[in-house]
C-alpha positions in Angstrom: -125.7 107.3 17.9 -125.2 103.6 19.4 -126.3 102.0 16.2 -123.9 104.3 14.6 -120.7 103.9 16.7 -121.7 100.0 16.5 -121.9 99.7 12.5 -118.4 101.8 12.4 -116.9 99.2 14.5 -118.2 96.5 12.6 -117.1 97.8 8.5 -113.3 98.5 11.0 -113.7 94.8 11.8 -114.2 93.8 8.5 -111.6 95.7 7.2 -109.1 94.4 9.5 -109.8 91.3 8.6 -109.6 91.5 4.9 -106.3 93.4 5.2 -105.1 90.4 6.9 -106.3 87.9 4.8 -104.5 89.7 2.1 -101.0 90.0 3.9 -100.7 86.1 4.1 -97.1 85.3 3.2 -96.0 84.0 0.0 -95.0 80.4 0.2 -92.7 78.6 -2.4 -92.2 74.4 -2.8 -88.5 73.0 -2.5 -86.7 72.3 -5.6 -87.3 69.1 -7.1 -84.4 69.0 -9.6 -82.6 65.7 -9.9 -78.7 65.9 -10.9 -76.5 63.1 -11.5 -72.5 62.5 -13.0 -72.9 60.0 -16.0 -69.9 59.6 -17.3 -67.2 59.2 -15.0 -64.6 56.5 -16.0 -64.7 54.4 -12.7 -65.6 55.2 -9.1 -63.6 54.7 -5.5 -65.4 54.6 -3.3 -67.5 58.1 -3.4 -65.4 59.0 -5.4 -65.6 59.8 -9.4 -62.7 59.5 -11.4 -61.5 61.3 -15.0 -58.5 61.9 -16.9 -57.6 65.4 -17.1 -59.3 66.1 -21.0 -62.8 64.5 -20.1 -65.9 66.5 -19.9 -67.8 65.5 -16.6 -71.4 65.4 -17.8 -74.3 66.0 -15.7 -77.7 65.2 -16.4 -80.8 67.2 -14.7 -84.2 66.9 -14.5 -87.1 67.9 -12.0 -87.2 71.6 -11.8 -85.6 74.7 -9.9 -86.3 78.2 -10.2 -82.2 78.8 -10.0 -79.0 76.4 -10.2 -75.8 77.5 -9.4 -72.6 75.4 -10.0 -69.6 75.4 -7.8 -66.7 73.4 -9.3 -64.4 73.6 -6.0 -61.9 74.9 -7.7 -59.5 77.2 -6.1 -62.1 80.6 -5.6 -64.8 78.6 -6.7 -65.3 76.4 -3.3 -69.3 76.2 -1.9 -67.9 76.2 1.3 -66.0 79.3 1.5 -69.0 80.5 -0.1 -69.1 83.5 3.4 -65.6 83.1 4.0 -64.2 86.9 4.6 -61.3 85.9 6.7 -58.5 83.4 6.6 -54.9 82.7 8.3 -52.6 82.8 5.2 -48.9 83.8 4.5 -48.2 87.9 4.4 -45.8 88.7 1.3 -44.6 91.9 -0.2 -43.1 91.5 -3.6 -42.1 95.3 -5.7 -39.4 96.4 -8.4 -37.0 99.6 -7.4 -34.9 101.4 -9.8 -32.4 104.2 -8.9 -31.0 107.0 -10.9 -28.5 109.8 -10.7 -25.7 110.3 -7.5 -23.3 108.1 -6.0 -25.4 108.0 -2.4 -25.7 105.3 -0.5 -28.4 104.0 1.9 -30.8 106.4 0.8 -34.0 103.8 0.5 -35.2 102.1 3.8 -38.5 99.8 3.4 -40.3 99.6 6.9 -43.2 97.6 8.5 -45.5 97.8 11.4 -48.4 96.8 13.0 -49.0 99.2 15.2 -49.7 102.6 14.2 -52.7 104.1 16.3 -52.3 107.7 14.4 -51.7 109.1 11.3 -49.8 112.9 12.1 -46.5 112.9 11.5 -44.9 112.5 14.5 -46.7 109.2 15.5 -45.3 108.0 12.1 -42.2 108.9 12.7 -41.7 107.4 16.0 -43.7 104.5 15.6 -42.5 101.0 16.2 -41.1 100.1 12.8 -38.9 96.9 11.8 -36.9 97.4 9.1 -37.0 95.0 6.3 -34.7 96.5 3.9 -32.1 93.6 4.4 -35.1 91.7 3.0 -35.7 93.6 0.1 -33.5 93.3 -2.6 -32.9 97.3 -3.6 -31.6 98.7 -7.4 -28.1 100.3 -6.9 -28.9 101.5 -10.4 -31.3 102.1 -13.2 -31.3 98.6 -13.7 -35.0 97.0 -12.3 -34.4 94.9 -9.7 -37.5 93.1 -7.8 -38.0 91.3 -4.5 -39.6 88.3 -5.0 -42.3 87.5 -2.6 -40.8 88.8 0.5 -42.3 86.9 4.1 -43.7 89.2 6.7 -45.5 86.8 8.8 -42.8 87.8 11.5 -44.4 91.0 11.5 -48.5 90.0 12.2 -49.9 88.1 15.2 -53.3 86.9 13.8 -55.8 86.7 11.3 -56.9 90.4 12.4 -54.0 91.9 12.3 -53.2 94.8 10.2 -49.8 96.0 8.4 -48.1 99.1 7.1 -45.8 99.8 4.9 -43.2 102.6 4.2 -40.5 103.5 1.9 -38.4 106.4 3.9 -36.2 108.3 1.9 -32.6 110.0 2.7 -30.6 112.2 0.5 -28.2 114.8 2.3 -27.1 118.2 0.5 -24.2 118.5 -0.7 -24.0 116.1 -3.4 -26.9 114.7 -6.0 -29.4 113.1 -4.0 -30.8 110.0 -5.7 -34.2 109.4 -8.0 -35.8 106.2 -6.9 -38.9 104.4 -8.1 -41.3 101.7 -6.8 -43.1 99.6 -9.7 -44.9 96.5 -9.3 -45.6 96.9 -5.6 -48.5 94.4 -3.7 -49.0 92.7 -0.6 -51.3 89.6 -0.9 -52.5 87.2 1.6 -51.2 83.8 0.2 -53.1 80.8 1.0 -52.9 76.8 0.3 -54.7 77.1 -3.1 -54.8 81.1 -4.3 -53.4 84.5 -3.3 -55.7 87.4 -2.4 -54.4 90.7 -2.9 -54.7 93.1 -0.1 -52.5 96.2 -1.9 -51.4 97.1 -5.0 -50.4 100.3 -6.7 -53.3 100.3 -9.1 -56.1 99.8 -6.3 -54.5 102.4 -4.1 -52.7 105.0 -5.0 -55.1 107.6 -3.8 -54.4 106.0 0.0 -50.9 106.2 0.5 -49.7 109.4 3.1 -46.8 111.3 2.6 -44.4 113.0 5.3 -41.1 115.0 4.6 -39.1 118.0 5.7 -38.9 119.3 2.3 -42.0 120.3 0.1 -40.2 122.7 -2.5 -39.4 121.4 -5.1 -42.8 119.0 -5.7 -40.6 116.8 -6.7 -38.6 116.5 -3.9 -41.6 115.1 -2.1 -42.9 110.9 -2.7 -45.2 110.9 -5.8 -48.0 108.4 -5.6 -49.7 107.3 -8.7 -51.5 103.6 -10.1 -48.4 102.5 -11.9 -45.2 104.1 -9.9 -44.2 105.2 -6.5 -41.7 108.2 -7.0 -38.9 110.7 -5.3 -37.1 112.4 -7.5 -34.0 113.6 -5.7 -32.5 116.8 -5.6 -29.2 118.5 -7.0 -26.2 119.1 -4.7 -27.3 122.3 -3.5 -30.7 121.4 -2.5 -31.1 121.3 1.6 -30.9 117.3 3.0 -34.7 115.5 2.4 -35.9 112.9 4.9 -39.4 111.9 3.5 -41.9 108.9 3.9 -44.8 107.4 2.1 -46.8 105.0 4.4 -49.5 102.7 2.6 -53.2 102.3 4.4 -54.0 100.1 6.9 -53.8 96.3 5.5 -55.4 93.6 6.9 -53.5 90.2 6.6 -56.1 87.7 7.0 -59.0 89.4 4.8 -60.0 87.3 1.4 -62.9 87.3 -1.1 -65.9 84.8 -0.3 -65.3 82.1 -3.3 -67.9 82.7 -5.9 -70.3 80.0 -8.3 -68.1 78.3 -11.0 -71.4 79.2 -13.5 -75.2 79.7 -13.0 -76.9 76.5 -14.9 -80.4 77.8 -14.5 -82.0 81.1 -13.6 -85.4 81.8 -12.9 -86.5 83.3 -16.4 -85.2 80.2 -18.3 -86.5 77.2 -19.6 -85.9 74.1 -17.4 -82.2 72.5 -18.5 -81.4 68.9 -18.7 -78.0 68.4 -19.0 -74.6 70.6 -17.7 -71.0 69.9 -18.8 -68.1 70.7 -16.9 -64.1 70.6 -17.9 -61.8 70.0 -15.0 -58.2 72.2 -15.9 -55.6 70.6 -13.9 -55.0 66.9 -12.0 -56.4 66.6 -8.4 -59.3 66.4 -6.2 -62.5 68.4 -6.3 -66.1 68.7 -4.5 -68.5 69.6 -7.3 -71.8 71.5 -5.9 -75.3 72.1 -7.3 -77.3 74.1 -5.0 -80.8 74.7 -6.2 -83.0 76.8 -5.2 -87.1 78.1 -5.2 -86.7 82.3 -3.9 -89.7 85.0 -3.3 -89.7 87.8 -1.3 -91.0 85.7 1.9 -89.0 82.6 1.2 -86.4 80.4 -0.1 -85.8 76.6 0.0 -83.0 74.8 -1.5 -81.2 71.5 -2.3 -77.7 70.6 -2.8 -76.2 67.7 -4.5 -72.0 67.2 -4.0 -70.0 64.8 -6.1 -66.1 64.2 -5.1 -64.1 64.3 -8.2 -60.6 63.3 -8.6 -58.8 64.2 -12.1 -56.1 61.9 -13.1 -53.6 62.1 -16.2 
């Protein structure tokens, strides 16, 4: 029995230590690619200069599983490559029309950033600040539009959030108003691009609606991806106080910038040269970053030239 319980422990042994011989980790080398700017028309220091028209030519060689290229252009910047969050400039921008009736003051647009509920009454009497004195409104069925309208008054900080509502009046008695809402976003505008952070398109589906009257349909706001709606009601219909609010919106979210292009992936043949055509005048970081990826590891390299564009 000894002999026996001693040569089962010994094939266990053995298996144990075959089955960690065989988990070793995978291991990779670093990239070894070599990338240089050969064409630049003078240089300033560390600095390469080109006219706006020039190609900036790159030549490569070593080797890389995978080489991405980041021209530092505006969305396209290696170091915003994780960037979720950043302190821009609030702005609301939509076009209004308004049909039928002689009202007046029907259309209010509101803001907040404090709404801790979504049941009617919290919306209601919530602390609102009206903005309609910055909001250019239609008196017509002419379009009229906003322009970009400021609403960093309204936010304290990159992690604030923001609502929006259009309230609507019309009183019985005599035609109540038709409006419409086209166009509508709020983006987060920054130094070098805007992110958007609403639009009708990406959220129609989010906006809530409060009133007092629900028959007709009609008489209620009317949410779709092209056109916020309230179609008002004849003379002898009872007086309609109703509200569409938009979702939460976070003023300081963005988009992490992105690679300009992929030079090299993993299933193609080693590349030698990459060309690059600057659009506009001014001052860019270029950025390869190669890299050698398993499943147990990753090494990489980067190489950064500063590029200034002249006319």
């Amino acid at each position: 029995m000894k002999k026996k319980m001693k040569y089962l422990f010994n094939i266990g042994l053995l298996a144990l230590l075959f089955f960690t011989a065989c988990k070793k980790d995978l291991t990779t080398d670093a990239p070894t690619a070599g990338i240089n700017l050969i064409n630049a028309r003078a240089a300033i220091g560390d600095t390469l200069v080109f006219k706006l028209g020039d190609t900036c030519k790159f030549a490569l060689d070593g080797y890389a599983d995978n080489i991405a290229f980041w021209g530092g252009t505006p969305g396209n910047k290696y170091e915003y490559r994780d960037r979720a969050m950043a302190q821009g400039l609030p702005t609301l921008s939509f076009t209004s029309t308004a049909q039928f009736g002689t009202q007046t003051n029907t259309l209010q647009v509101l803001a907040t950033n404090r709404l801790p509920s979504r049941d009617s009454a919290t919306v209601v009497n919530a602390a609102w600040t009206n903005i309609t004195a910055r909001t250019p409104l239609a008196t017509s069925a002419t379009a009229v539009n906003t322009g970009n309208i400021n609403l960093a008054d309204l936010v304290s900080g990159i992690n604030d959030s923001l609502f929006i509502a259009f309230k609507y009046s019309g009183v019985t008695g005599s035609t109540q108003r038709t409006w419409t809402i086209t166009n509508y976003t709020v983006n987060n505008v920054l130094a070098d691009y805007s992110f958007n952070l609403s639009s009708l398109a990406s959220d129609n589906a989010y906006w809530t609606r409060y009133g007092n009257v629900w028959t007709p349909a009609s008489a209620r706001w009317v949410a779709t991806t092209t056109a916020l709606t309230i179609v008002g009601g004849a003379a002898t219909l009872p007086t309609n106080t109703s509200w569409i609010v938009s979702k939460a919106l976070y003023v300081g979210r963005v988009s992490p910038d992105i690679a300009t292009a992929t030079v090299k992936n993993i299933t193609a043949s080693a590349t030698t040269s990459y060309a690059y055509k600057y659009a506009a005048v001014g001052k860019y970081k270029a950025t390869f970053v190669a890299y050698n990826v398993n499943p147990n590891q990753s090494k990489s390299t980067i190489k950064e030239f500063n590029i200034k564009v002249i006319l």
